[in-house]
N, C-alpha and C positions, 0 to 999 in steps of 0.2 A: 840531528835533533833526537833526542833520546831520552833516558833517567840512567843519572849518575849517583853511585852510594860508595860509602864507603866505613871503614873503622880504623884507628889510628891506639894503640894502648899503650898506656905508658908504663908497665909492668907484667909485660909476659908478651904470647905470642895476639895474635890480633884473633877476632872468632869470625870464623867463616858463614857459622850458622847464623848470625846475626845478619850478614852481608844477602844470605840468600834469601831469608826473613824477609828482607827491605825491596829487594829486586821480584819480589813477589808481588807486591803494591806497586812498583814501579813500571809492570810488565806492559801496562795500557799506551806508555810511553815509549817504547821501542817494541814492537811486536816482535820485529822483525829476526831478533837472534839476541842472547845474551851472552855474556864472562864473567868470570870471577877469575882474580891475578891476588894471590895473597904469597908476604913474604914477611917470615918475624911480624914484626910489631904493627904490620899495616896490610888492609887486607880491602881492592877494590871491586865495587861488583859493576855490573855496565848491562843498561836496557837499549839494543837499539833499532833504528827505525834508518831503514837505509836509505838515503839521499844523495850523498856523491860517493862514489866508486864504491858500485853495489858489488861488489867482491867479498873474498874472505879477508882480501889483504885488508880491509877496512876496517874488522872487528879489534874490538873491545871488548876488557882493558887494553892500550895498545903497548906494549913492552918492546924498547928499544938498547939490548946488551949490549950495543957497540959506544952510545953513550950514555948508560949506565940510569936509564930513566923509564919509569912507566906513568902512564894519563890515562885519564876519564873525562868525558870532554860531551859536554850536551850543547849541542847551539851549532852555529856555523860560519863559517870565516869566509863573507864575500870575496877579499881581495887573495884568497890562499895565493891563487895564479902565479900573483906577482911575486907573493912573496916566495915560493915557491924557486923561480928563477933567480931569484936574489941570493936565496940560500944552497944552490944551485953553483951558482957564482962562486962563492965559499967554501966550494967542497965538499958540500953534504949530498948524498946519495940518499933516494928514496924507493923503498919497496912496494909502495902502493902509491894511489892516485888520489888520497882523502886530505882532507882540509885539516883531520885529526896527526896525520903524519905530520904538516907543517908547522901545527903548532909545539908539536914535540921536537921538531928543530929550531923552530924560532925559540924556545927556552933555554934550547942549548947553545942558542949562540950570544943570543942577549940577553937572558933571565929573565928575573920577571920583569922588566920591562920591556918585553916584546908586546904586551898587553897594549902600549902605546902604538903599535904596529900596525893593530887588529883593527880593520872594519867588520864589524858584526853582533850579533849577542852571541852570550857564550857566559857557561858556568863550569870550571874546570880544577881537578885537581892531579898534583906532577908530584909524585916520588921519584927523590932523588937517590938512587940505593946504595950509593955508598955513604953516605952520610946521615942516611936516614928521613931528612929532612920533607916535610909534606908543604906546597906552597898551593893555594887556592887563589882564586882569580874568579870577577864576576863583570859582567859588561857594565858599559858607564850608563847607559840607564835602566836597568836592571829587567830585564827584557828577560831574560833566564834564573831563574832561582836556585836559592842553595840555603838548606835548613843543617842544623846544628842540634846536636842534646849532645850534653857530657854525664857521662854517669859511671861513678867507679873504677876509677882511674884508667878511663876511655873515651874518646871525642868520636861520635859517627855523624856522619853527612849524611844528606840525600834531597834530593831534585822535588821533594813532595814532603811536609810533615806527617803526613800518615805514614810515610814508609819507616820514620823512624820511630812510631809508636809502634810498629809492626814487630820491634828487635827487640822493644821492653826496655824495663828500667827508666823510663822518662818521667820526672815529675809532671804531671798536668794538673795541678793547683792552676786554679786562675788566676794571670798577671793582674792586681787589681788596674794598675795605669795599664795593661795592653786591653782592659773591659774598658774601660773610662775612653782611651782610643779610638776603641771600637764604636760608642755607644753616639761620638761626638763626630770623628771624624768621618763618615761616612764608608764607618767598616775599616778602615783605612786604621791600622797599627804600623808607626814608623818603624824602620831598622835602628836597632837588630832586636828591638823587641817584637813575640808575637802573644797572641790572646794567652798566651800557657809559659808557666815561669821556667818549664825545662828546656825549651827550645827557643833559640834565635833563628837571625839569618844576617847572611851577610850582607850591609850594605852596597849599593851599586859603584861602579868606580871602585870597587877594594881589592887590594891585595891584604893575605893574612897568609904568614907564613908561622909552622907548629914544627918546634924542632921536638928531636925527642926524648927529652928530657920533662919537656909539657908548657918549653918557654914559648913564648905565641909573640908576635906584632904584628900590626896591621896599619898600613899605609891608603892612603886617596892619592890614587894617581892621576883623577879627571875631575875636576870640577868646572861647572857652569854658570858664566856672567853675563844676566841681563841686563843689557842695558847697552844706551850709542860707545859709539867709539870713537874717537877725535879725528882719525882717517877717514871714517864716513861722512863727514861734515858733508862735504857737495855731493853725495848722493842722492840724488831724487826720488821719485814716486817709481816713476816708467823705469828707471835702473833696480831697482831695489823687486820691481814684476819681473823682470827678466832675469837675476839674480835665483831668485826663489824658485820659478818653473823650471830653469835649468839644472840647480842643483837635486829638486824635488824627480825632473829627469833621470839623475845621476842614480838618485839611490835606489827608483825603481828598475831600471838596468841592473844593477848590481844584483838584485834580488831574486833577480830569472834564472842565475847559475845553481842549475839542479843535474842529475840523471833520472829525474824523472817527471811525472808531466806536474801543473802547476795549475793554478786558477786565481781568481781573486772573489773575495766575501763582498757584494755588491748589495750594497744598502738602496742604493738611489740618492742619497747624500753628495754634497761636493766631495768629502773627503777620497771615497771610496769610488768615486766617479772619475775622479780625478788619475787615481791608478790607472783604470783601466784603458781612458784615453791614453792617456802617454806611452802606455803599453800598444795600441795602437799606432801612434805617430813615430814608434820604433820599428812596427812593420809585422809584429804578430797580427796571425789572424787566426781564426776559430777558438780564440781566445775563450776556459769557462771559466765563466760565473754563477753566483750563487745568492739567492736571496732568499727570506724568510719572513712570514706572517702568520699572524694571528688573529682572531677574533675579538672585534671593540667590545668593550665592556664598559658601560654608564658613560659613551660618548666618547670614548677616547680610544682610536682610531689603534687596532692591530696590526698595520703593515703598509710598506710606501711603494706597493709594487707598481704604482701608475709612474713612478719616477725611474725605479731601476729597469722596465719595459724599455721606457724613452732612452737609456744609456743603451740597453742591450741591442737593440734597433740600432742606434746614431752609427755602433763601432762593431753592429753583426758577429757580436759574441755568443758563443753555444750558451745558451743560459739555461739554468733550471730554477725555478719558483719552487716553494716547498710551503706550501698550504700547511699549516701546524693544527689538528681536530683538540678540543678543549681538553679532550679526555688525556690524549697524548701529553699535554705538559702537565695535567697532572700526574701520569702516572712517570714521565722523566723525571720530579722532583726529587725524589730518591737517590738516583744517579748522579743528580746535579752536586746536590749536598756532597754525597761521598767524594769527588772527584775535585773535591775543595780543598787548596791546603789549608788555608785559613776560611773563616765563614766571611762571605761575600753578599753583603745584603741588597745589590741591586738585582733587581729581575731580571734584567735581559741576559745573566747566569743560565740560564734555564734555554733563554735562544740559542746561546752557542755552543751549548750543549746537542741542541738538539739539531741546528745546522751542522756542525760538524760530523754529529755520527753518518750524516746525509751524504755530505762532500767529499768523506773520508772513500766514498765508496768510488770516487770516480780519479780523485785526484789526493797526492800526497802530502803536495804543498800547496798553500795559498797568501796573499800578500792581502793585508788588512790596512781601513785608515786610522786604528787607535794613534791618537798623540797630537793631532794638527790641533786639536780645539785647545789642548796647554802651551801649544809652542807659537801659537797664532790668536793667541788670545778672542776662541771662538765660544767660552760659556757667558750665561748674561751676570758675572757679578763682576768681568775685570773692568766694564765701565765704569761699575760705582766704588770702582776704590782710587776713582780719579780725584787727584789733591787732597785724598786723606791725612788727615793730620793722626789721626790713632789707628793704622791701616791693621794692627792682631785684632784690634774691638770689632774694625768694621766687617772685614774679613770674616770672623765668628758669625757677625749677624747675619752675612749672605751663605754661608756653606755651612756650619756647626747643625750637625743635624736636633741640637739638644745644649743649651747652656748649661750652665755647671747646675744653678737654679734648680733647674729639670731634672738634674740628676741628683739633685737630692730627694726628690721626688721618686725617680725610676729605680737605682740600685740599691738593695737592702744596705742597711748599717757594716757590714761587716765588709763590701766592699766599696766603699765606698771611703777617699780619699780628701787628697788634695784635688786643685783645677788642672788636673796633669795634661789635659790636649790643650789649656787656654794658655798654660805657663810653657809648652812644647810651641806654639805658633806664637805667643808674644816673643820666647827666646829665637825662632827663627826670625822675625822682622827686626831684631835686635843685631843680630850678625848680618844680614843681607848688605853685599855692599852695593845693589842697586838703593838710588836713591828713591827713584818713579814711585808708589808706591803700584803700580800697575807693573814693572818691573821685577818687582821682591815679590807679588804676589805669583807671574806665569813663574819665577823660577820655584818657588816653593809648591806650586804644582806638577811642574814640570821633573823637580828633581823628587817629592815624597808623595804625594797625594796622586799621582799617575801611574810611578810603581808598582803599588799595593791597592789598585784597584783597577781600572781599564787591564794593564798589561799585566797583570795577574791573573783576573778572570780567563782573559783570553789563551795566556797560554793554558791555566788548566784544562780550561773544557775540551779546546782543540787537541790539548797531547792524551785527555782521554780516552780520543778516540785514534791516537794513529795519525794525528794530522798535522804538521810544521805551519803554523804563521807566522809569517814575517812585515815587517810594520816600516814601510822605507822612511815614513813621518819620523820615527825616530832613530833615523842614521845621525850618528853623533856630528856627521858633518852640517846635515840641513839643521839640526837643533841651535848646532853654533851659529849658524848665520840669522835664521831666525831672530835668536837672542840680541842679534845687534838691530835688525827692525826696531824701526821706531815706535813707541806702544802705541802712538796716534792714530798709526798707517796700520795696524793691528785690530785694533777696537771699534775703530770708526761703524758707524750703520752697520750698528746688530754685532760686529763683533767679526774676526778673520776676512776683513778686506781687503788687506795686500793679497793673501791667498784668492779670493772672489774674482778679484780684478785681473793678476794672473792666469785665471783658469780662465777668463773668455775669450781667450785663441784660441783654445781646444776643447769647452764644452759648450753645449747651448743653454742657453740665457736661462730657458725654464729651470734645468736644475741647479743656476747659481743663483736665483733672485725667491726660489720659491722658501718658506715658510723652517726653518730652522726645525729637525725630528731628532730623535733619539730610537736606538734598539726599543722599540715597545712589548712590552708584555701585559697588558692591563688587567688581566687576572690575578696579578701579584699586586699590583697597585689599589684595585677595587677588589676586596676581598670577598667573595661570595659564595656561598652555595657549599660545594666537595671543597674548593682553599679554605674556608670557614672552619670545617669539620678537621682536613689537614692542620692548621693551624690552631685551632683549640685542644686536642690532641696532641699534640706534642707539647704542650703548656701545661695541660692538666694530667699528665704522667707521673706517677712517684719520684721519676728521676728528678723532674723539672720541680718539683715544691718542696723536695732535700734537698737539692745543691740550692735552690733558695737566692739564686741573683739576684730577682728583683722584688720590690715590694708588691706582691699581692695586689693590692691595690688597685696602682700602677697598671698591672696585664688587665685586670678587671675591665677598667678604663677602657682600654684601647679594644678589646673583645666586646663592649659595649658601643665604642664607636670608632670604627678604624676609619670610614673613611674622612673623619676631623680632624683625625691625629698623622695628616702628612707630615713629611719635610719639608723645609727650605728648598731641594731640591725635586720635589713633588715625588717622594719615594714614600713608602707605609712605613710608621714606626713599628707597628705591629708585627709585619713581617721582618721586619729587621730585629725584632725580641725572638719572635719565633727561630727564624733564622741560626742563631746563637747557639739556641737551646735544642733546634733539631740539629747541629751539626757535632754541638759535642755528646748529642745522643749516636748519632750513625758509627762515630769514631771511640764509641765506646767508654767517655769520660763519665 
């Protein structure tokens, strides 16, 4: 787990000071030791954060002379082990004990599709040095990031888009469809666009290969199909429970391979509850956990520690609670912003922010539940796009945080478009080859809208601090199987029932029947008091009424009544305005 950067030019030698520029912002991400490996026309820098084979042999960039190849490599490869002895088998001899060495032979023996080899997340990039050739590779649900700006007859990378504002030369005009994105989809800008026209990323599942002359392609080596499959026909309820805990088994195993010690983020939720039994019924004990709260604000409850107690008791986990004081998140917000690649308008930003600077101190890795509520259809709108006949319309009505309408309303004249997120999700329900519409809607969360949100947040705030999570909900194997669940056995009462049903051989009743929570932060939610004064503040800046995004108005409005102007998703519009506007202030746009 690390920050990978890099430069690639396609007219001279590649610039070093740019590379150390980037690994400067990226330092939060690997404390632990950095490299920079530069040669002609490409030049990589490497932040890392030591996890398996904490030696020197493990550093980065890692440079391999005998086959003629160097990598940058952030994330981590559950199954190295094996593949390890396979390649082993083959002849390949290794220096070190890292999962980053494996991968650097799995390329050389199969190219880039060793990438189909790989269990894990992982964002990497492989010069080949005699031919110059640079290939990048991102996991299939995009668990690890990888930002792009081209500027001047030169492409740089980096694990963070602030790192590559850090090197200069990036347009940051705003994307009007990655504002429109933003403003609709719940923050949420698909790949490869981001809120800023200089910079992309790579989609999940891609290979993109930059020869150097500046010719580029880029392949999908993984895609995801919801929906039955003609072999499952006689699969039942009780097969299809045992199925699911056992694979769900599978990927939490995998995830304990560290050198160093380990914890899990314990909500009190099924999701996160459910790790840590299984982790149990494999035979750890003094297992830590970690949970976080807040103070209610106009009725709406800051923290579930009466639930995470009851897991920590059931399976005698070291647990720590972490009481969060009012003042405390607000004086985190700062932090939170900066540590943002893109601006992330839900609150519980600010939690894991502040849980992990916590967790960081005790432990290096921890295993999270992001992903079961997309892959187990566990939010409340995939029931109601049961027998949709218009499922982009209906869809917009339960999640668009803002119809096009509205935004004629919210975004001043000048950015202000076409319906670019209504014609981006009507175009996705148009290509989906599930028919369900409950089907086309988990994969469309599943593969864009969980991306660039849950598992974005999460990795940033967590590699702010030093910290690796890992999410076994979205082992590409349990997503596949998932996907063939049938949406019925999915949805049913309330929503992730096959999951519910399965987890009541290993947890108790209370926390699988109790009341559906979320990360809460209800200070971001109910705006008051020092958020008030924070968020009026950064609205009323010179920056903020030159660059002039929204209609006056419009902020008026919402600064005269935030708590009206919720979401569909019961999020503040207000703060999702401010949001925007404080991050491309911190970042210096």
């Amino acid at each position: 787990m690390c920050g990978i950067c890099g430069e690639i030019s396609f007219g001279g030698p590649a610039d070093p000071a740019a590379v150390r520029a980037m690994m400067g912002v990226l330092s939060p991400r690997g404390p632990d030791a950095s490299g920079l490996f530069a040669q002609g026309a490409v030049a990589f820098g490497h932040c890392r954060l030591k996890i398996i084979d904490l030696s020197e042999a493990g550093q980065q960039p890692m440079v391999d002379p005998e086959l003629g190849l160097a990598v940058v490599f952030n994330g981590c490869i559950y199954n190295y082990p094996a593949l390890r002895e396979e390649l082993t088998a083959k002849g390949y001899r290794f220096f070190s004990t890292s999962d980053t060495e494996v991968l650097l032979k799995a390329y050389h023996a199969w190219g880039a599709a060793c990438v189909e080899r790989l269990l894990g997340m992982f964002a990497f990039a492989v010069l080949e040095r005699d031919g110059g050739r640079v290939v990048f590779g991102r996991d299939r649900l995009g668990i690890k990031p990888l930002y792009f700006a081209e500027t001047k007859g030169r492409l740089r990378f980096a694990s963070s888009l602030p790192a590559l504002l850090a090197a200069g030369d990036v347009d940051t005009a705003i994307d009007p469809v990655g504002l429109h994105n933003y403003m609709s989809l719940h923050a949420v800008v698909p790949a490869p666009r981001t809120i800023l026209k200089g910079v992309t990323k790579l989609p999940p599942a891609t290979l993109l290969t930059v020869e150097p002359d500046g010719r580029r392609r880029e392949s999908t080596y993984w895609t995801l199909d919801v929906g039955p499959r003609p072999e499952d026909a006689g699969v039942g309820e009780a097969e299809w429970r045992e199925r699911v805990l056992d694979m769900l088994a599978l990927a939490v195993e995998r995830r304990r391979i560290a050198d160093v010690p380990t914890g899990v983020l314990l909500s009190g939720g099924l999701d996160s509850s459910l790790l840590v039994a299984l982790l149990a019924r494999k035979g750890q004990r003094g297992l830590k956990t970690f949970a976080v709260g807040f103070d209610a604000v106009n009725g709406v409850e800051g923290d579930e520690f009466k639930y995470s107690d009851l897991v920590a008791r059931e399976f005698e986990t070291d647990h720590l609670k972490i009481a969060v004081d009012p003042a405390r998140t607000l004086e985190m917000l700062p932090a939170t912003i900066a540590a943002m690649s893109e601006p992330q308008m839900s609150h519980d930003a600010v939690a894991f922010r502040l849980l992990s600077e916590e967790v960081a101190k005790h432990v290096k890795v921890v295993q999270s539940g992001q992903g079961a509520d997309e892959i187990f259809g566990g939010y409340h709108w995939y029931p109601k796009m049961a027998g949709s006949t218009d499922p982009a319309a209906d869809y917009a009505r339960v999640y668009f945080d803002r119809d096009h309408a509205e935004m004629r309303e919210t975004l001043a004249p000048d950015y202000l478009g076409a319906d670019d997120s209504g014609d981006f999700v009507r175009d996705y329900y148009a290509r989906a080859a599930a028919k369900d519409p409950i089907d086309a809607t988990l994969q469309l969360d599943t593969q864009v809208m969980l991306v660039d949100d849950p598992v974005k947040r999460v990795d940033n705030m967590t590699m702010a601090c030093g910290l690796e999570a890992r999410v076994p909900f979205l082992d590409h194997e349990l997503v596949e199987l998932a996907a063939r669940v049938p949406a019925a056995l999915k949805v049913r009462d309330g929503g992730k029932s096959i999951l519910k049903e399965a987890a009541r051989t290993v947890l108790p009743a209370a926390v699988i029947d109790r009341p559906k929570g979320y990360f809460p932060v209800p200070a971001l939610k109910h705006i008051r008091g020092p958020y008030m004064d924070f968020v009026r503040d950064v609205l009323d800046r010179p920056q903020a009424r030159e660059r002039g995004l929204f209609n006056r108005t419009y902020v008026d409005h919402l600064l005269a009544d935030p708590d009206g102007t919720l979401t569909p998703k019961g999020h503040s519009k207000l703060w999702q305005v401010a949001l925007l506007e404080s991050w491309l202030q911190t970042h210096g746009i």
